[in-house]
Wavefront OBJ file of the C-alpha trace (Angstrom):
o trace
v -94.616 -149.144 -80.392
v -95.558 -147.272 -77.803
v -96.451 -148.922 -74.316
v -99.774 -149.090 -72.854
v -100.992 -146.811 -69.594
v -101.042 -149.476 -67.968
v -97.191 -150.862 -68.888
v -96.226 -147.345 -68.155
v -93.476 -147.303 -65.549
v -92.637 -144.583 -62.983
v -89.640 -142.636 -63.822
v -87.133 -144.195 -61.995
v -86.144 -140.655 -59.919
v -89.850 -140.397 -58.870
v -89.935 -144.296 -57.448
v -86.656 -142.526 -55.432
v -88.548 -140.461 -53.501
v -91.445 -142.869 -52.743
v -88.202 -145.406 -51.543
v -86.547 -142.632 -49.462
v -90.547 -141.719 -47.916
v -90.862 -145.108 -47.163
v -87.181 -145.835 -45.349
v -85.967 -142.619 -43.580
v -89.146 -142.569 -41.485
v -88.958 -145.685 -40.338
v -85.431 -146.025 -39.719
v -85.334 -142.740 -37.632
v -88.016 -144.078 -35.500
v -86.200 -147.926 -35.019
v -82.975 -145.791 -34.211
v -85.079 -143.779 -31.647
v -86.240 -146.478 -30.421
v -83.482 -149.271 -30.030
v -81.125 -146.654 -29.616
v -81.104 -146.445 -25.921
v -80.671 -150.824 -26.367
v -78.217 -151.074 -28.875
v -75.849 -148.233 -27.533
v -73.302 -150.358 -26.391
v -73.458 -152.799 -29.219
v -71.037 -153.245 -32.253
v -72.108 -150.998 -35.577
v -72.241 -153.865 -38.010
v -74.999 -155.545 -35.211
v -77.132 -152.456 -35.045
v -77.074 -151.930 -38.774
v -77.962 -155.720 -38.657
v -81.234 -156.109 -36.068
v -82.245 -152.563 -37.985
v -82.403 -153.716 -41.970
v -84.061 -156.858 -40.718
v -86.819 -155.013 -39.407
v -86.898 -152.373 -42.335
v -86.342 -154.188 -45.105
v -89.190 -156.124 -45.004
v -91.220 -153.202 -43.544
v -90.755 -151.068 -46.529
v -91.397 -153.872 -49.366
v -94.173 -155.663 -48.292
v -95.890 -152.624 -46.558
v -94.609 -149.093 -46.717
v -93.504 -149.028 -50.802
v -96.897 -150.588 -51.978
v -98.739 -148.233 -49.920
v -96.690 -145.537 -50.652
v -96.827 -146.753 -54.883
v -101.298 -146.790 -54.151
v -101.346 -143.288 -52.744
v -98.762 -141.316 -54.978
v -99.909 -143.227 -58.271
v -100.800 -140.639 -60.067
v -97.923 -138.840 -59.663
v -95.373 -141.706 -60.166
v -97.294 -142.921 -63.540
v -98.282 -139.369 -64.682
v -96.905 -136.481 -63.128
v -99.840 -135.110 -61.492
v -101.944 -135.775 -58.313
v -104.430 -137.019 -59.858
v -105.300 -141.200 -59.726
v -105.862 -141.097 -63.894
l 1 2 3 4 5 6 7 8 9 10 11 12 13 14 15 16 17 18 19 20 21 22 23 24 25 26 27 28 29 30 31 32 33 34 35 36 37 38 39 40 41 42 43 44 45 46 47 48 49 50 51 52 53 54 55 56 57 58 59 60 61 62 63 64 65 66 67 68 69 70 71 72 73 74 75 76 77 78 79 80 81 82
């Protein structure tokens, strides 16, 4: 049987790039940032203060938006919303 539009998942390569759009911004910018702060400190504390701050960034606010304006393209290969 096969699966509705609707339970039609993203292939999982195209969810990739809306993951990477959504982290390597933001994490460029925190290093830019904190980097002039955190200079001194220990590697496992930077990587630390930095995924606290992204993590929940990227799943509660920069993958769904990201997932809203690429739908079309994650569910059906074109630009398109349907």
């Amino acid at each position: 049987m096969k699966p509705s539009p609707k339970e039609e998942k993203a292939p999982r390569y195209r969810f990739a790039v809306i993951v990477w759009l959504a982290i390597y911004p933001a994490v460029t910018l925190a290093q830019w940032l904190l980097g002039p702060v955190m200079s001194d400190w220990p590697v496992p504390l930077k990587t630390l203060v930095i995924s606290v701050i992204e993590i929940p960034y990227a799943v509660f606010f920069a993958i769904p938006l990201l997932q809203k304006w690429f739908e079309g393209w994650l569910k059906h290969g074109s630009w398109e919303d349907s």
